[in-house]
Every structure is written in structure tokens, then in C-alpha cells.
SEFI-820049 format. One record per residue: residue in one letter; x, y, z of N, C-alpha, C, CB in turn. Coordinates in steps of 0.2 Angstrom, whole numbers, padded with zeros to 4 digits, always signed. Glycine has a CB too. Example, Ala and Ser with C-alpha at 12.3 -4.5 7.8 and 13.67 -1.06 7.14 Angstrom:
<recs>
A+0066-0028+0039+0062-0022+0039+0066-0016+0039+0057-0022+0045/S+0064-0011+0035+0068-0005+0036+0064+0000+0039+0070-0003+0029/
</recs>
This chain:
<recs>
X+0043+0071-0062+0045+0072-0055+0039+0069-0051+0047+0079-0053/X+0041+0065-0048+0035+0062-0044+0035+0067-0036+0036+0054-0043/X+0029+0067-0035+0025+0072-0029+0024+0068-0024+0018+0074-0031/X+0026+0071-0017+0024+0068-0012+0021+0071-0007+0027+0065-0010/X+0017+0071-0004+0013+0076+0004+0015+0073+0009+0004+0075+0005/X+0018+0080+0013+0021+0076+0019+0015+0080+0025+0029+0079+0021/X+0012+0075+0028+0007+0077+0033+0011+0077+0042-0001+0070+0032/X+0013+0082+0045+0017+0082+0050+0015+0089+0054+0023+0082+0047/X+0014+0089+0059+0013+0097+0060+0019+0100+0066+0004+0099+0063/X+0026+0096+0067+0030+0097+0069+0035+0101+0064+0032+0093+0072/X+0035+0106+0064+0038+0111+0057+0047+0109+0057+0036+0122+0059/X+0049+0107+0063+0057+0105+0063+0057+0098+0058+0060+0104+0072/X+0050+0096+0061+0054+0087+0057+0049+0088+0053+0055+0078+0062/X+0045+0093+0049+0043+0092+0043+0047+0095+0037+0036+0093+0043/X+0053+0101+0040+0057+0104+0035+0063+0099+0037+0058+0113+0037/X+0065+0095+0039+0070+0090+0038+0069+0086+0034+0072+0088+0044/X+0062+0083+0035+0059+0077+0030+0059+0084+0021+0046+0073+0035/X+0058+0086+0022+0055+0091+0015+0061+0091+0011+0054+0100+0017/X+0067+0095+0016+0075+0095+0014+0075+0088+0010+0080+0095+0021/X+0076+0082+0014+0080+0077+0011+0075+0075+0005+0080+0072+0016/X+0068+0076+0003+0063+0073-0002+0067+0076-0008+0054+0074-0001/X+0065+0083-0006+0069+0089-0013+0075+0085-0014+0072+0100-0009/X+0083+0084-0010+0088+0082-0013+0087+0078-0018+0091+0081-0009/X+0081+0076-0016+0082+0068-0018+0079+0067-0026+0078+0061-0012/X+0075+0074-0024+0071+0075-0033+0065+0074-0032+0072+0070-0039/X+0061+0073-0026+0055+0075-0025+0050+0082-0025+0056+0073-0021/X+0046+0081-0028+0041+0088-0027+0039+0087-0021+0034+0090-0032/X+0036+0092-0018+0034+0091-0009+0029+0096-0009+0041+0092-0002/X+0023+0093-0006+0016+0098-0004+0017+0096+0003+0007+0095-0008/X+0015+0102+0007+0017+0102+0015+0009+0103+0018+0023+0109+0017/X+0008+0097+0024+0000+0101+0026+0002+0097+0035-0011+0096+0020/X+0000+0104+0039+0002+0103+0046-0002+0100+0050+0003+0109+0050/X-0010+0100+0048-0013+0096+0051-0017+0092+0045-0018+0099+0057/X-0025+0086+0050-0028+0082+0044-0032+0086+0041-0032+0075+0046/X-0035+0092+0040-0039+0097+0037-0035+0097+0028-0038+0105+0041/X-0030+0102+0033-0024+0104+0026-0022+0098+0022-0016+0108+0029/X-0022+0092+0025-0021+0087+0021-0026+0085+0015-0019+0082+0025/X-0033+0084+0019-0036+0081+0014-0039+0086+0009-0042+0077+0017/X-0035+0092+0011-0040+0097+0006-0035+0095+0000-0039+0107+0008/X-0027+0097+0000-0024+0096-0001-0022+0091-0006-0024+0097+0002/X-0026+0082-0005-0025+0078-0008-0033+0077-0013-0023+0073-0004/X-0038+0081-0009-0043+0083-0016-0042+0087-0021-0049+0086-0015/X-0035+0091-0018-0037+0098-0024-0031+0098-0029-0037+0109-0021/X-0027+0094-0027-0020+0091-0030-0020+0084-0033-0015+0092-0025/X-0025+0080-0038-0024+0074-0038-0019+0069-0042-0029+0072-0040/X-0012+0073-0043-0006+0070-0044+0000+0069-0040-0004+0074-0049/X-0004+0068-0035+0001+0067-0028+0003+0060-0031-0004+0068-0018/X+0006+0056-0028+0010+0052-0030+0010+0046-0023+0017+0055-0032/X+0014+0049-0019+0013+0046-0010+0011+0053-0006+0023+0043-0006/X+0011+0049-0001+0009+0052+0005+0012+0050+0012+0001+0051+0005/X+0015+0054+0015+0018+0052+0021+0013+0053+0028+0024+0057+0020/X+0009+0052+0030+0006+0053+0035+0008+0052+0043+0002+0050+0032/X+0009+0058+0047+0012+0058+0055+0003+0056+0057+0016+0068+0058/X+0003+0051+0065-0003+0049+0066-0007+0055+0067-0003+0043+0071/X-0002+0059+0073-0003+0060+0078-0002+0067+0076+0000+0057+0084/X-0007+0070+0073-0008+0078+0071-0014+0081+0074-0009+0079+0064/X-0014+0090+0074-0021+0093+0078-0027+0092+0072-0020+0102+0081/X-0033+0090+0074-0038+0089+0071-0039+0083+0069-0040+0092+0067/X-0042+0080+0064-0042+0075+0061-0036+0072+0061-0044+0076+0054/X-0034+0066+0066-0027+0062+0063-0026+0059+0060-0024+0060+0065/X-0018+0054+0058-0018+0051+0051-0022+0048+0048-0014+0047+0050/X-0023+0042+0055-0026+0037+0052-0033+0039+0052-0023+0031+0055/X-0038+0045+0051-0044+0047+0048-0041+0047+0042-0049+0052+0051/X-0038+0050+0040-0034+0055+0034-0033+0047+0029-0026+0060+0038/X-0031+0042+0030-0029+0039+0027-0037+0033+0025-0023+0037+0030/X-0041+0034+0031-0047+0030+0028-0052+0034+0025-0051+0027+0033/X-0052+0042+0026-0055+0045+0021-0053+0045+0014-0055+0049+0023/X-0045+0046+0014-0043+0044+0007-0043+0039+0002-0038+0045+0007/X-0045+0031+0005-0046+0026+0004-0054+0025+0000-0044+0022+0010/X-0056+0029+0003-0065+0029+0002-0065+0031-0006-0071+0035+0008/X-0060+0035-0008-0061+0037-0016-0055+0037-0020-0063+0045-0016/X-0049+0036-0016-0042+0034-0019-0036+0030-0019-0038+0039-0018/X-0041+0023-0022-0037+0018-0021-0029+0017-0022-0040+0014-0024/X-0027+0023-0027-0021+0024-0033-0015+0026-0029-0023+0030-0039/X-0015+0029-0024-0011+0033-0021-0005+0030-0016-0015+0038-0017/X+0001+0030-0014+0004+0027-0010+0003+0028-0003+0008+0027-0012/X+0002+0027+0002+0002+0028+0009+0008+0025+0013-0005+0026+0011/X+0011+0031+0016+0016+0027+0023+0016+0033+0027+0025+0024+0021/X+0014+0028+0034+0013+0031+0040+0019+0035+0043+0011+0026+0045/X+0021+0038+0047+0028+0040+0052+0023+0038+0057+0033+0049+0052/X+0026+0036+0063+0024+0039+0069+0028+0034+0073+0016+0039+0071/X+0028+0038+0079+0034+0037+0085+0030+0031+0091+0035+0047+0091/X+0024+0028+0088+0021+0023+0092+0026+0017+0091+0013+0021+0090/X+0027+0010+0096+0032+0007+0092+0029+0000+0093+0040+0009+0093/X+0020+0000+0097+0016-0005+0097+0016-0008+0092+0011-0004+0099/X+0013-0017+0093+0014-0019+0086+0006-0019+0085+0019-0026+0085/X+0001-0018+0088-0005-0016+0086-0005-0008+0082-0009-0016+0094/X-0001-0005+0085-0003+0000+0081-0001+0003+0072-0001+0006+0085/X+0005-0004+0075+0007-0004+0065+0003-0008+0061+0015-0009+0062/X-0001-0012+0063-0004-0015+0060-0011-0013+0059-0004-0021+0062/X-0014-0007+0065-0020-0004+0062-0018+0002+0059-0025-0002+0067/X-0013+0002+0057-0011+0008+0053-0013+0003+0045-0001+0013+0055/X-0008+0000+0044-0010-0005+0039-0017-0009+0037-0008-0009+0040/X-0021-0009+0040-0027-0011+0040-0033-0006+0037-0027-0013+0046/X-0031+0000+0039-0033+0006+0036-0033+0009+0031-0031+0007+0038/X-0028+0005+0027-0025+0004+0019-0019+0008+0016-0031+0007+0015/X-0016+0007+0024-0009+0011+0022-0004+0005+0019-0006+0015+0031/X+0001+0008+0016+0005+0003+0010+0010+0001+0016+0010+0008+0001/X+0012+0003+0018+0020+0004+0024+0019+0009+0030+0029+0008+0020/X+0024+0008+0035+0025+0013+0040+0033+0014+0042+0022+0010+0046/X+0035+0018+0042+0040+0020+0045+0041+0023+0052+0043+0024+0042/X+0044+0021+0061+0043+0023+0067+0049+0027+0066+0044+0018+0074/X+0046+0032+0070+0053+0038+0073+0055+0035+0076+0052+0045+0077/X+0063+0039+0078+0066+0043+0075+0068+0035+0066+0074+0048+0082/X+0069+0039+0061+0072+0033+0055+0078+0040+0053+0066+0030+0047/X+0080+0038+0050+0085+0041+0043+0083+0042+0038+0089+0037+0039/X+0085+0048+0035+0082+0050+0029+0085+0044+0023+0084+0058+0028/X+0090+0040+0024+0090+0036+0018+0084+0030+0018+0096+0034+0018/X+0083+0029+0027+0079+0023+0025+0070+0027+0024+0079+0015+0034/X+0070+0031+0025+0063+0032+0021+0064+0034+0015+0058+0037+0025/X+0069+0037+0010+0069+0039+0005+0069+0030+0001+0074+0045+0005/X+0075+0025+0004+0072+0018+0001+0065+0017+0000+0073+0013+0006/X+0060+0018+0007+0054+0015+0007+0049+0019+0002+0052+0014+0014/X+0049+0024+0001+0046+0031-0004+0048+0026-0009+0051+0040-0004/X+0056+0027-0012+0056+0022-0019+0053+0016-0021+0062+0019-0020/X+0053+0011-0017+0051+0004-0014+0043+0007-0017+0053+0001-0005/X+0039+0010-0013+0032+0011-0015+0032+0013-0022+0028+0016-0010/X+0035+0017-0022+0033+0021-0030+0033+0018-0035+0038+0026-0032/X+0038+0012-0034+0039+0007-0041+0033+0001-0040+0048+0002-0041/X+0027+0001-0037+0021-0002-0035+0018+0002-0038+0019-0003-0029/X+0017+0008-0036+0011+0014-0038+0012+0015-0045+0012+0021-0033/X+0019+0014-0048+0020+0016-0057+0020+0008-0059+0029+0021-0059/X+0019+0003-0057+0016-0004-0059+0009-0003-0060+0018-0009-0054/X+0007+0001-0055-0001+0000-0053-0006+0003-0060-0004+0005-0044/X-0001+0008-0063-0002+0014-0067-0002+0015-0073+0001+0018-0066/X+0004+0011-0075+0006+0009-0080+0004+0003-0085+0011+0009-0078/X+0002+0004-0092+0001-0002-0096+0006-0003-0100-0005-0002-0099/X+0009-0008-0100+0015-0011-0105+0012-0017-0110+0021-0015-0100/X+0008-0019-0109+0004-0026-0112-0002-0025-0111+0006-0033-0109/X-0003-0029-0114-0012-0030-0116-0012-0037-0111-0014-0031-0128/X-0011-0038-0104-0013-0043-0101-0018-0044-0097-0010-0044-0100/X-0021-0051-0097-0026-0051-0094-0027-0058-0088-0032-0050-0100/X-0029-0059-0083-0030-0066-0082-0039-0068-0077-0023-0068-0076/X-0039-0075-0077-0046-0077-0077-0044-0081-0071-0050-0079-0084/X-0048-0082-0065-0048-0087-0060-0054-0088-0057-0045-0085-0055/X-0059-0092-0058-0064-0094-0055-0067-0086-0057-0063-0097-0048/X-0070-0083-0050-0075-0079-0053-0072-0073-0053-0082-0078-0048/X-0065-0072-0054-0061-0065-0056-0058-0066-0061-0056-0063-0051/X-0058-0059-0062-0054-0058-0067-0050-0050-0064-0060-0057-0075/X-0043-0051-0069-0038-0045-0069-0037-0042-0075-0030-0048-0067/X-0038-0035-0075-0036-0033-0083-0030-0028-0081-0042-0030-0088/X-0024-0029-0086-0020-0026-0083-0018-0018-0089-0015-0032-0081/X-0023-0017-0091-0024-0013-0093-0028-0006-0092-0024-0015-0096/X-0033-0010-0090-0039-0005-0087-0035-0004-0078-0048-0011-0087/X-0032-0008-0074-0031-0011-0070-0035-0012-0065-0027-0008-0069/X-0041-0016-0068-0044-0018-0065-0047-0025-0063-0046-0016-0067/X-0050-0026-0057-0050-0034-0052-0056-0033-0051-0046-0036-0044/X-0059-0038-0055-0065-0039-0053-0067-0047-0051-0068-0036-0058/X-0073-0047-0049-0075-0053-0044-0084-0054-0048-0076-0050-0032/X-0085-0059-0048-0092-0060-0052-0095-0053-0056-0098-0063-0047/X-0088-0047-0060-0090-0043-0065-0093-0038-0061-0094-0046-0069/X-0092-0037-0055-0091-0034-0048-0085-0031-0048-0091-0039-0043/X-0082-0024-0047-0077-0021-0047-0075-0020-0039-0078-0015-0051/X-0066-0023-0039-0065-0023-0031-0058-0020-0029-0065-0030-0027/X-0058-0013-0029-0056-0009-0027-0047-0010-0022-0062-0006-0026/X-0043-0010-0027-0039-0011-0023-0030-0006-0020-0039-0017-0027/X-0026-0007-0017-0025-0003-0017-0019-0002-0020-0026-0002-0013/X-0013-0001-0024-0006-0004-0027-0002-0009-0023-0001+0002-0029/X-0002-0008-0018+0002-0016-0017-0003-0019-0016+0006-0018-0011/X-0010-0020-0015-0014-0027-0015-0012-0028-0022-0023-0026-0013/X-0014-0025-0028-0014-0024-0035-0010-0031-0037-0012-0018-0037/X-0003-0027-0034+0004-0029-0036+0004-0037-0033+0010-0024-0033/X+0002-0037-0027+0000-0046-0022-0004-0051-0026-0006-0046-0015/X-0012-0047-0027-0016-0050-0032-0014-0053-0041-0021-0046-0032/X-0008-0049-0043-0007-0049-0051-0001-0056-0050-0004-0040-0055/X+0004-0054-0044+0009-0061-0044+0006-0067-0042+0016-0061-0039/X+0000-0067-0037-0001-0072-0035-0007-0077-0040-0004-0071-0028/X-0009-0073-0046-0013-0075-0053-0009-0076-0058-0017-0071-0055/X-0004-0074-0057+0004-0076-0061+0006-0085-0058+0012-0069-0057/X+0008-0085-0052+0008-0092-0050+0004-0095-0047+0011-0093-0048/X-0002-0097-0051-0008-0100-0047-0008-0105-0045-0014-0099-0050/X-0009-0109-0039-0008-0116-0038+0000-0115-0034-0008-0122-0046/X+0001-0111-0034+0010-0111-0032+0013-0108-0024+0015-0106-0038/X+0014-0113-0020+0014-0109-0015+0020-0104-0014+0013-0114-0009/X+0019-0098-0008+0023-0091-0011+0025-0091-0002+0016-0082-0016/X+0032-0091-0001+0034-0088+0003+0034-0080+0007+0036-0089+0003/X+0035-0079+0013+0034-0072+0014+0040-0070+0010+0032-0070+0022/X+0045-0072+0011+0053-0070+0009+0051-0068+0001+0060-0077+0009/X+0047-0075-0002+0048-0072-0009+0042-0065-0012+0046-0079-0014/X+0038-0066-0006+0031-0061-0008+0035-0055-0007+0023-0063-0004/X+0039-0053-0001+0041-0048+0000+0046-0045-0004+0043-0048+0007/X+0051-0051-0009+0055-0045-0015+0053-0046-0019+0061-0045-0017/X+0047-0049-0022+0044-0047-0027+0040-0043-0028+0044-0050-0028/X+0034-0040-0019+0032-0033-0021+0035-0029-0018+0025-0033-0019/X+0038-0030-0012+0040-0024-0008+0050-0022-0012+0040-0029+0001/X+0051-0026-0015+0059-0025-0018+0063-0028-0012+0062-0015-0020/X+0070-0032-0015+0073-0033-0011+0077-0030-0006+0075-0036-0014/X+0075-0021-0007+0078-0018-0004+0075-0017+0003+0078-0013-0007/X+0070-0020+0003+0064-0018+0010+0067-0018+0015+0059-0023+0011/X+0067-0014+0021+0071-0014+0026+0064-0015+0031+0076-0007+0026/X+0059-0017+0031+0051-0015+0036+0051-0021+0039+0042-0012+0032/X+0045-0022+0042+0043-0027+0047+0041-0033+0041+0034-0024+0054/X+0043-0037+0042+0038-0043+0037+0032-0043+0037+0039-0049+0036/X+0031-0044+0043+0025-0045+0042+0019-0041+0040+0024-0047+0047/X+0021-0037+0037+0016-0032+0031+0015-0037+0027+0020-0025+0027/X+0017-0042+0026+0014-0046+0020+0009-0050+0022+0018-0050+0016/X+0008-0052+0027+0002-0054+0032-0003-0051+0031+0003-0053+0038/X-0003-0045+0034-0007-0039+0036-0011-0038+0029-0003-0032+0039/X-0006-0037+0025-0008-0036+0017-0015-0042+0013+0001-0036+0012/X-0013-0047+0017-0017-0055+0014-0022-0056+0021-0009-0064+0011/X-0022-0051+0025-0029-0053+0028-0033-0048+0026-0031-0055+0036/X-0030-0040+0023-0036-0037+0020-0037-0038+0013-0037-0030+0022/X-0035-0042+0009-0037-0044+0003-0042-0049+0005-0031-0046-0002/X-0042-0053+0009-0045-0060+0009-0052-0055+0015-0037-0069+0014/X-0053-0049+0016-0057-0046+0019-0061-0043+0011-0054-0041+0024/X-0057-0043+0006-0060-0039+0000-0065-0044-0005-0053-0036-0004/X-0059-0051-0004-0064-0054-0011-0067-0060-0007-0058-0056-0019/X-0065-0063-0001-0067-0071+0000-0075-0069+0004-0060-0076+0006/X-0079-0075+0000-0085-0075+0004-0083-0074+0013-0089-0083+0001/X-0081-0079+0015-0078-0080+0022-0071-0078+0023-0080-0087+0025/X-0070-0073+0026-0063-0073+0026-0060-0078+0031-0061-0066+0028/X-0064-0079+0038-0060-0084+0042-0058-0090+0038-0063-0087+0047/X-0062-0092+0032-0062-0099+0028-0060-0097+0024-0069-0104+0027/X-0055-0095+0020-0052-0093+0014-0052-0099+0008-0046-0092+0017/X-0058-0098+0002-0057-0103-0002-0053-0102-0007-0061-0105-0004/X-0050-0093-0010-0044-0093-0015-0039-0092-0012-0044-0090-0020/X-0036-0086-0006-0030-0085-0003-0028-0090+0001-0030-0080-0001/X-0026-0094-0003-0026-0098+0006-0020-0101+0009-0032-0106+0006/X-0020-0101+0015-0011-0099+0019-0009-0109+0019-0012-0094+0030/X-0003-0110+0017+0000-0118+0016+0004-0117+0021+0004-0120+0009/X+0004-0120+0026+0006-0119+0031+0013-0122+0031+0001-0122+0035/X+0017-0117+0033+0023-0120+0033+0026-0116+0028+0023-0127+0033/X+0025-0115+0024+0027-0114+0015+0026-0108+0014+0022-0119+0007/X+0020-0105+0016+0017-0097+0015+0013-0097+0013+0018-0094+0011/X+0008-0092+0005+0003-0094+0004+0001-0096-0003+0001-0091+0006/X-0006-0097-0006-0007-0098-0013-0011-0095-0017-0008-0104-0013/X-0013-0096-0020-0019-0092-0023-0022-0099-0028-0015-0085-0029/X-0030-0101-0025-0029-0109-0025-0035-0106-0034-0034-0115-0015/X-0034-0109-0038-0035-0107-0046-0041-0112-0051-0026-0109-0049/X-0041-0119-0045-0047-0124-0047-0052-0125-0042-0045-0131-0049/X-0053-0119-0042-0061-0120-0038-0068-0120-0043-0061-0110-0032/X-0071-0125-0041-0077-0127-0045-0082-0123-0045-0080-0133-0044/
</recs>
């Protein structure tokens, strides 16, 4: 049974979100502000996702989510919140959150997007093969599940994981957003596309010497992007 933490401290719409997770077969850890959360995701490390409300008393989400990033790359993250700026979805993302969902939604479309992450996070987790790949000064093992950069370990987070393993799958191959989005995000995805954007300027913040000058991620204008594979 996979686990999830709902960080909310509106008790009406955190026992409504609770209700629906339980139906659905979820375990649910409950924490009203960012204190009770981060205790919560130190003392419990089989949490699964995390639902994070921005706008809680004390510490809010998004500290909650950059603290959790500093030591748990593994974990799924999606925001709620009632902002419906398009700056603030994208610094919620930037942060190292997986998705967001704006109030008011449906409990079906967040119980989609819960699924949608999870089948990233049990990709991220999971070894099926003994596989590995090599690009210039990286390497993927997908066992260890690890990315590394000149034998340098770079910490990523499951959907970067999942970005960086198809785009070393088709190296030299330019990738639309359409295709990058059902093949990490599932064709179910019902969110902003442009999460896959957001997602490839903080990878290209992770591994490119110059991020403005991108020499392996680099965007084919018109087409999408590439993962460029003969760099000398």
C-alpha cells in the first residue's frame, strides 16, 4: 500500500483529500502545519508522495519542500494551492516539486496525478535489468539508480531521473514536449505542459557547465529537445 502525507492545515479540506486517498487505497499521514510535516517525513521514511498546501502556519510548502530536497531526492512532491499565477507554478517547480495541482480540483483529477507520479517514483525505485548507459562525461546506472557526471554523483529527482534515462535512451533524437509528456508524465496527464520545460531548465541547472549555453540538453527549436550524445 503506498503512503502519502497530506500537508494542509484546513481540517475541512484536509479530511476531504484524506477521505478520497483512503477510498482509493491509500495510507494517509496527516500534518497541519510545515513543522508536523517535516518531522513527519524524517521519522516516517516510507512515505511515498507528498501533497504539499503552500500556504500553511509556520514554515510553508514551499520551505517544506526545499528542505526535503536537501536529503530526499526519492520522494514524490505535488503542490495544492489556490495561487493560480503562472510564476508561482513554476517556483513551486523549481523547488523540486514533481507537479502541482490549483484549488478548488476533483478528487479524481488529483487521485490521476498521485497515480501518474507514483508510476515515476516506483520506476525511480525499482530494478528490473542490469542497465546501464554512458554519454560523454555521464553515466546512468539503472540499478544503483544512479547519474553521475565526471564520477561525480548528481542527485536527481524521479521525474528528472525518468527525463534523464529516456533522453539517454534516444540520444541524438529530437523529443517533443507531447512526446516527453506521455512518456514521463503518462498519457493520462491532465497539468500545464509546460512542466516539461521547467523540469529541463533545472536539470540543465544540475549537470551543464553553463546552463544558458546548454552543451548536452539542448532545445531544437521548433521540434523540442535533445540530449546531444557526441560531444568531444
Amino acid at each position: 500500500m503506498s503512503k502519502v502525507l497530506i500537508l494542509e492545515d484546513e481540517e475541512s479540506i484536509r479530511s476531504f483529500i484524506v477521505i478520497n486517498l483512503k477510498r482509493n487505497g491509500f495510507e494517509v499521514v496527516e500534518a497541519a502545519d510545515g513543522h508536523e510535516a517535516l518531522n513527519k517525513l524524517t521519522t516516517i521514511p516510507d512515505i511515498d508522495i507528498a501533497l504539499l498546501d503552500v500556504m500553511v502556519p509556520g514554515i510553508d510548502g514551499f520551505e517544506v519542500c526545499r528542505r526535503v530536497r536537501e536529503t530526499n531526492e526519492r520522494i514524490g512532491i505535488i503542490f495544492l494551492t489556490a495561487k493560480v499565477q503562472e510564476q508561482d507554478k513554476v517556483y513551486a517547480l523549481s523547488v523540486g516539486a514533481d507537479d502541482h495541482v490549483s484549488k478548488p480540483f476533483s478528487p479524481t483529477e488529483l487521485i490521476a496525478r498521485i497515480h501518474s507520479l507514483l508510476r515515476r517514483v516506483n520506476v525511480y525505485r525499482e530494478s528490473s535489468a542490469k542497465v546501464s548507459f554512458t554519454s560523454g562525461p555521464f553515466s546512468l546506472d539503472l540499478i544503483s539508480k544512479q547519474f553521475k557526471k565526471d564520477g561525480q554523483l548528481v542527485e536527481l529527482t524521479p521525474t528528472e531521473f525518468s527525463l534523464i534515462q529516456y533522453f539517454l535512451e534516444q540520444e541524438n533524437t529530437p523529443l517533443s514536449r507531447d512526446v516527453l509528456l506521455d512518456h514521463v508524465w503518462g498519457k493520462d496527464y491532465m497539468g500545464d505542459p509546460k512542466i516539461v520545460d521547467v523540469n529541463i531548465r533545472r536539470l540543465r541547472q544540475k549537470i551543464e557547465n553553463n546552463p544558458s549555453e546548454p552543451e548536452y540538453l539542448q532545445t531544437v527549436w521548433g521540434h523540442g529537445y535533445k540530449w546531444k550524445g557526441d560531444i568531444k
